[in-house]
Kinemage of the C-alpha trace (Angstrom):
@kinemage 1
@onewidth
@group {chain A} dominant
@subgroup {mainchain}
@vectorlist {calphas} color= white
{ca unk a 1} P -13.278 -18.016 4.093
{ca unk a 2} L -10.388 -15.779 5.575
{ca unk a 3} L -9.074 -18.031 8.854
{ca unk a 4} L -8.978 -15.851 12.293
{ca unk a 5} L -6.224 -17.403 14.134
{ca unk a 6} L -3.014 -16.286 14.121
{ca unk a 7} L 0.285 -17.651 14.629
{ca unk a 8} L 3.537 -16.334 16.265
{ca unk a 9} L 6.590 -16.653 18.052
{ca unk a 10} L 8.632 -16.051 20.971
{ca unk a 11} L 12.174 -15.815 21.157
{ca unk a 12} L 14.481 -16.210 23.878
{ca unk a 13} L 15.814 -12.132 24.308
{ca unk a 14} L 19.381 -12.124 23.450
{ca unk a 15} L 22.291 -9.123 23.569
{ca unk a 16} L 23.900 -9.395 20.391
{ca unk a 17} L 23.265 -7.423 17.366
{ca unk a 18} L 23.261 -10.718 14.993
{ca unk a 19} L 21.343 -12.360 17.192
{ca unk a 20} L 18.724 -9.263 17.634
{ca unk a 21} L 18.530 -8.957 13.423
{ca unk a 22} L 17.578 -13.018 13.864
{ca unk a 23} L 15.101 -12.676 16.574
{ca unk a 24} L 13.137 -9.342 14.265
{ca unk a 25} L 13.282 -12.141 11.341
{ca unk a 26} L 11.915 -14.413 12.689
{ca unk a 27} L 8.593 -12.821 14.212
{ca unk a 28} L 8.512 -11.383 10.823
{ca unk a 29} L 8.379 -15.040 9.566
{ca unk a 30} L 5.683 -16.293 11.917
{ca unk a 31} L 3.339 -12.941 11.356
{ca unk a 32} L 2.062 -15.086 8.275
{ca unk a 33} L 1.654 -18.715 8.756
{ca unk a 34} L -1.651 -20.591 8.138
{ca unk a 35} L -3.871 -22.191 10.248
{ca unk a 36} L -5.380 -25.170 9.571
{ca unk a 37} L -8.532 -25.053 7.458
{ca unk a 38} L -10.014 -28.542 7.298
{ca unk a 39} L -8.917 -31.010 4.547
{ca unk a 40} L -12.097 -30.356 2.365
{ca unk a 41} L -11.512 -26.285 2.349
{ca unk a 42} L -8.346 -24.738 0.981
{ca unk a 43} L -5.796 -23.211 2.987
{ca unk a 44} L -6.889 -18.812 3.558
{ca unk a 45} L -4.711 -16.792 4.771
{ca unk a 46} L -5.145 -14.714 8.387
{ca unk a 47} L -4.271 -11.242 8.055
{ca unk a 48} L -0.494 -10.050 9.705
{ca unk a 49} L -1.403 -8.768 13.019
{ca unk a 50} L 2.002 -6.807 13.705
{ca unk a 51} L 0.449 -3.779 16.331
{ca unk a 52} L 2.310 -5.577 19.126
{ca unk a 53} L 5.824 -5.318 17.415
{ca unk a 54} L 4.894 -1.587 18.127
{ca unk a 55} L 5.287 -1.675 21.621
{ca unk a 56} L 1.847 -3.064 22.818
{ca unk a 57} L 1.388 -6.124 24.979
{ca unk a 58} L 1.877 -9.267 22.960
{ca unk a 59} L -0.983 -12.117 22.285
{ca unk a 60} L -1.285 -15.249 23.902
{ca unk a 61} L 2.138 -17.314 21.301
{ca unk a 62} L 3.441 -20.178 20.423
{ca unk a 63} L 6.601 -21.112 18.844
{ca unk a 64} L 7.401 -22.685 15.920
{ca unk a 65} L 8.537 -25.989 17.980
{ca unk a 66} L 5.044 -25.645 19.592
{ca unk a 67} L 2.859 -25.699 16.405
{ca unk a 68} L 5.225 -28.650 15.031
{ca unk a 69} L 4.567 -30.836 18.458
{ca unk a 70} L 0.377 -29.713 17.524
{ca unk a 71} L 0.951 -31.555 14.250
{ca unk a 72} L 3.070 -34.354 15.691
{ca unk a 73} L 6.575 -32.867 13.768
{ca unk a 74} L 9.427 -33.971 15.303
{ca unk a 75} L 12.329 -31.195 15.297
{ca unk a 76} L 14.890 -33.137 13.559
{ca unk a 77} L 16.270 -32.196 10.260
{ca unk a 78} L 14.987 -35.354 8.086
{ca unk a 79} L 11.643 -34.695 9.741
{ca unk a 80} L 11.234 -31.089 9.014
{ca unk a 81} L 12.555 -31.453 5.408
{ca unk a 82} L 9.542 -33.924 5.085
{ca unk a 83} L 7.157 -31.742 6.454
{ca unk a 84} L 7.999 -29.508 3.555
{ca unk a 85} L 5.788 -31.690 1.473
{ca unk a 86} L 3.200 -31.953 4.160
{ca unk a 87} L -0.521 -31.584 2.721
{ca unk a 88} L -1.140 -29.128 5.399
{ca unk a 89} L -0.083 -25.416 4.323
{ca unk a 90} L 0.662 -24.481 7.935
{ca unk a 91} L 3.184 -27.362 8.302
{ca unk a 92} L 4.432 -26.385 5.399
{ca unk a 93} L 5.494 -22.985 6.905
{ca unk a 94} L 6.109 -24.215 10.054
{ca unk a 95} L 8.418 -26.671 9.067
{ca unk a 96} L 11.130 -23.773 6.835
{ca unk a 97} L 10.596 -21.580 9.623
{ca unk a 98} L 11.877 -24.120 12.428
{ca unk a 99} L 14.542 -24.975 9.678
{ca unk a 100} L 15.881 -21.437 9.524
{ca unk a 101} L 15.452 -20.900 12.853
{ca unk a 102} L 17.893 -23.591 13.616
{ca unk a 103} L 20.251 -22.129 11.028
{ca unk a 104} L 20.041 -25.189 8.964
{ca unk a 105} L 21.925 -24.522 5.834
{ca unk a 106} L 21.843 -27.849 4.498
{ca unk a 107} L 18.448 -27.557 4.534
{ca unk a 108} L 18.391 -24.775 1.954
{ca unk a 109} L 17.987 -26.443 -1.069
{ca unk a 110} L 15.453 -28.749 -0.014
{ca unk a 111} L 13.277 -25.293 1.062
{ca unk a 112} L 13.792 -24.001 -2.165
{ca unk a 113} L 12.830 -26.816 -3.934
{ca unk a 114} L 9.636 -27.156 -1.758
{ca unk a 115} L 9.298 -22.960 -2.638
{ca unk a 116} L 9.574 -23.188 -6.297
{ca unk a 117} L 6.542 -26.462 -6.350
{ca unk a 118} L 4.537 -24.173 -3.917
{ca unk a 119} L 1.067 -23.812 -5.361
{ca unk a 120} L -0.100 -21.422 -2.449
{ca unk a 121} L 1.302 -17.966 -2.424
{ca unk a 122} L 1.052 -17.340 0.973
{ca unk a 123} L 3.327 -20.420 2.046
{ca unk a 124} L 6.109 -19.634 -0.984
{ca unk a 125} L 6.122 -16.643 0.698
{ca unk a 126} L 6.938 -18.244 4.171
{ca unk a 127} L 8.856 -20.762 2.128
{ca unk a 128} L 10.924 -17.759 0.541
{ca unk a 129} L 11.353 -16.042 3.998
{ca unk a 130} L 12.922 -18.966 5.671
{ca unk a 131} L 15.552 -19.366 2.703
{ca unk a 132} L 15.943 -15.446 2.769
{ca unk a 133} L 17.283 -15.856 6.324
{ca unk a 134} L 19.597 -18.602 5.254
{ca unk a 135} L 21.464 -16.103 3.002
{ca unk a 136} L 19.428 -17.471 -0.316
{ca unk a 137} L 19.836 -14.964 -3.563
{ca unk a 138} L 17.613 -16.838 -5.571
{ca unk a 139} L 15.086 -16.679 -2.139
{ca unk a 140} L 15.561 -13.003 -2.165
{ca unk a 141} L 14.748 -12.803 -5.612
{ca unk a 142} L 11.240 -14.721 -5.751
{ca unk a 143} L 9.977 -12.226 -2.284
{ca unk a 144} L 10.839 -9.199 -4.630
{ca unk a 145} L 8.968 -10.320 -7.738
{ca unk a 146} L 6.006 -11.270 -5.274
{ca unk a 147} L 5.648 -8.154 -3.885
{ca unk a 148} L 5.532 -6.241 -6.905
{ca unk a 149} L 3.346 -8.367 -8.282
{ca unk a 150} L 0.067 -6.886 -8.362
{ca unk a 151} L -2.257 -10.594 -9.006
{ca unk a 152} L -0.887 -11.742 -5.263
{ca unk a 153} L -2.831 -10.615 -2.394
{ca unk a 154} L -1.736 -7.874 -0.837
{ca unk a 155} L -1.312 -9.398 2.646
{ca unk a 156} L 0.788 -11.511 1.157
{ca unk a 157} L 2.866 -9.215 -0.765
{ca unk a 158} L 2.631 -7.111 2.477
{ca unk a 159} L 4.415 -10.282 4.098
{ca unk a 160} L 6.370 -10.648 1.165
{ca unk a 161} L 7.859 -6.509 1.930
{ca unk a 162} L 8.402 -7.437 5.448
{ca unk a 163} L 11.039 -10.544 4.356
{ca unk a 164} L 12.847 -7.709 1.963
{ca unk a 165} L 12.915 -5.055 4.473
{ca unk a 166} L 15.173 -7.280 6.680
{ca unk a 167} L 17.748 -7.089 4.319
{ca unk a 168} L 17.782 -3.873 4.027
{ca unk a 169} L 16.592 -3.374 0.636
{ca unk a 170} L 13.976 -0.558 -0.146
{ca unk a 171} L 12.215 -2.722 -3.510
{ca unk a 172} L 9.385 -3.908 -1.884
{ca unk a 173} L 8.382 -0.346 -0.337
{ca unk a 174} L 6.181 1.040 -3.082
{ca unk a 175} L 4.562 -1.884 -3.368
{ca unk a 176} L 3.547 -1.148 0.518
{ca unk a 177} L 3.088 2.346 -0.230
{ca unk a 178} L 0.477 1.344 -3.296
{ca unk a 179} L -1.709 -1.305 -1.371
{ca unk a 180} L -2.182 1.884 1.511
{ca unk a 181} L -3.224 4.337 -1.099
{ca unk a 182} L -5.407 1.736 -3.335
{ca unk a 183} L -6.593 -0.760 -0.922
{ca unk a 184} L -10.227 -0.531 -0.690
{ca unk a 185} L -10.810 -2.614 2.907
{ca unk a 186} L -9.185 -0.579 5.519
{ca unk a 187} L -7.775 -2.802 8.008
{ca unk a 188} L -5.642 -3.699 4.646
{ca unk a 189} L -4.548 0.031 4.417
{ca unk a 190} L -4.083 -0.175 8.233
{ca unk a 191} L -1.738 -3.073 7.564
{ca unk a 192} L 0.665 -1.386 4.837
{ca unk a 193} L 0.920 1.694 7.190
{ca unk a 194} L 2.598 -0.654 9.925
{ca unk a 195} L 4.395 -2.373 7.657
{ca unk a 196} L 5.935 0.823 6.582
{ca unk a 197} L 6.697 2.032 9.695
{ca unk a 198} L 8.522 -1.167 10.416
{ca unk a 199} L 10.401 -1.114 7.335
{ca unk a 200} L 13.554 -0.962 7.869
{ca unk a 201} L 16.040 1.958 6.735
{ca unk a 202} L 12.549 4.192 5.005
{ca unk a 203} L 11.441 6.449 7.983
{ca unk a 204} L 11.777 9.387 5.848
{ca unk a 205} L 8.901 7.706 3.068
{ca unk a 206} L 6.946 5.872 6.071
{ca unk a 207} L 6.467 9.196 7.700
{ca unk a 208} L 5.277 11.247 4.109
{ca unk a 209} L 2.875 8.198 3.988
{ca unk a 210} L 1.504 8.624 7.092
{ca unk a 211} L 0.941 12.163 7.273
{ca unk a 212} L -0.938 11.562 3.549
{ca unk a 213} L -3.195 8.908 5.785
{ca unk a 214} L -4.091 11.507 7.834
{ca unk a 215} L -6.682 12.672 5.503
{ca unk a 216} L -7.679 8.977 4.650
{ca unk a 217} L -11.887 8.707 5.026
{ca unk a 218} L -11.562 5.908 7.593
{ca unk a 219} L -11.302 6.803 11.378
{ca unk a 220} L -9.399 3.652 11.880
{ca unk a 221} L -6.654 4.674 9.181
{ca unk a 222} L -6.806 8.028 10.624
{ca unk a 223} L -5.787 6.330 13.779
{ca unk a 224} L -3.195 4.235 12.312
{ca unk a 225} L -1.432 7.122 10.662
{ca unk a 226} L -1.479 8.908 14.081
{ca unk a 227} L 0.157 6.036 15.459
{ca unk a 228} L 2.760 5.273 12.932
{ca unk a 229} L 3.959 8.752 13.559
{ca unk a 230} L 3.997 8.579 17.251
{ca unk a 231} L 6.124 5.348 16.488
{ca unk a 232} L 8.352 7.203 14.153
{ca unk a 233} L 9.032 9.697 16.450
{ca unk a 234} L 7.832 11.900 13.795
{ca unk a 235} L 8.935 15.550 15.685
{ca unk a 236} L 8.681 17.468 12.298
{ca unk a 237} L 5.043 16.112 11.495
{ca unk a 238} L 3.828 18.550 14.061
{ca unk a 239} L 2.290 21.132 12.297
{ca unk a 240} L 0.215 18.449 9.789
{ca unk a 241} L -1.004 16.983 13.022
{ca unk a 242} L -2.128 20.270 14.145
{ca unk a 243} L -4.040 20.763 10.629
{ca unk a 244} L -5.676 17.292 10.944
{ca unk a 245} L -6.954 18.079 14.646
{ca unk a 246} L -8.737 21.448 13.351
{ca unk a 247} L -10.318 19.025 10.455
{ca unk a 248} L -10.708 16.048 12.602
{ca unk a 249} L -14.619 15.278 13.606
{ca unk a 250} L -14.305 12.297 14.937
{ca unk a 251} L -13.521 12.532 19.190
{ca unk a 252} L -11.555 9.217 19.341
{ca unk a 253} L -9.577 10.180 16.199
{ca unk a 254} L -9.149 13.879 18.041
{ca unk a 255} L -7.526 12.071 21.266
{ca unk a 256} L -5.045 10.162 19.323
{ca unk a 257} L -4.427 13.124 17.146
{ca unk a 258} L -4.225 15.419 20.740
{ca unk a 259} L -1.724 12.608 22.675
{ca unk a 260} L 0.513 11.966 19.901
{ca unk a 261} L 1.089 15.909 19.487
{ca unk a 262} L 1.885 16.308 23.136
{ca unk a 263} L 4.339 13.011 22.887
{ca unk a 264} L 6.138 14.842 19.869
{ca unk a 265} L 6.422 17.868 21.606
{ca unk a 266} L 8.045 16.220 24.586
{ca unk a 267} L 10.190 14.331 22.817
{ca unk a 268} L 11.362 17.703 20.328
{ca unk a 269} L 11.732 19.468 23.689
{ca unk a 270} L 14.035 17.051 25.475
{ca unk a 271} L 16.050 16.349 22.074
């Protein structure tokens, strides 16, 4: 059972450049946490719903103070380092999120102790992210070997990417690069094409991916490659957009392929 709800965040807009790098880490942190799944089924995993980060209208939210009140968490530190060995998966996560949120350094090594007994991949994931934030090596570390690690999910290693790409480290992009061209479900390759295109400081290798996607058999990855390059500001893919519109047969495809050519054209124009 894969759960349908998904969790995230927001934060208070702020001005400073520290303070912007914290708010993009942590929606990257809530993009993953669980939902609750009943105590008699184990805790799934939602897919990572990031189209919004794109520029479209955000879901309904809820911060992570709001899904701690839901399970009666209070938002003090001895609390939330108790919650870390909650039986609940999404407590769990919620719990080292609200902790790095708060910059709680003291907190770390209780997080990585709670990340290194995690038996579900998705939440050591979470549980890494939340240390990664609070300037953890060892945090750092674990995300990296998880998303080159092909036995873990791939949403999760997809998650797993996102946490790297915030420090500004390019390990974790071929391992979003091989769940697009190998991943046989297509909202998964949908997924690794936004997470490339939001990985930071790997335009250049997000925008060869996407043109590749072009050709992809899906209309929806079709779509999605469109898209990323749109969000790129891709101004040199013109002339593979051009090819893909003479092969495209599918209409909606053709309109997406037909906006985002007139978008990059402005935008090459003005430049």
């Amino acid at each position: 059972m894969r759960l349908n709800k998904h969790k995230e965040v927001i934060i208070l807009s702020t001005r400073s450049s520290a303070e912007n790098a914290r708010e993009c880490f942590l929606l990257l942190l809530v993009g993953a946490l669980l939902t609750a799944a009943g105590a008699a089924a184990p805790a799934q995993v939602a897919p990572l719903a990031p189209k919004w980060l794109a520029g479209t209208p955000t879901p309904p939210v809820e911060t992570f103070a709001d899904g701690l009140a839901r399970h009666h968490i209070e938002l003090t530190e001895t609390a939330l380092v108790a919650a870390l060995a909650s039986p609940d998966g999404e407590v769990r996560s919620l719990a080292a999120a609200q902790l790095a949120a708060m910059d709680d350094h003291p907190a770390l090594t209780a997080i990585l102790d709670a990340m290194e007994v995690e038996p579900d991949l998705q939440v050591q994931v979470n549980l890494a992210g939340a240390a990664s934030w609070l300037n953890s090596r060892r945090a750092l570390d674990k995300l990296q070997q998880l998303c080159q690690n092909l036995n873990v999910p791939s949403t999760t290693r997809l998650d797993a990417a996102r946490y790297v790409s915030n420090k500004d480290l390019p390990t974790c992009f071929s391992a979003v690069v091989q769940i697009e061209q190998s991943g046989q479900d297509a909202s998964l390759r949908v997924l690794a094409l936004e997470a490339a295109v939001n990985y930071r400081g790997q335009a250049a290798r997000a925008q060869a991916l996407a043109i590749s996607a072009l050709a992809d058999l899906d209309p929806t990855v079709r779509i999605a490659a469109v898209e990323a390059l749109r969000s790129l500001h891709a101004t040199g893919a013109g002339d593979a957009l051009g090819r893909a519109l003479q092969a495209e047969g599918d209409e909606t495809v053709r309109e997406h392929l037909r906006a985002a050519i007139r978008a990059l054209r402005s935008a090459d124009t003005a430049h």
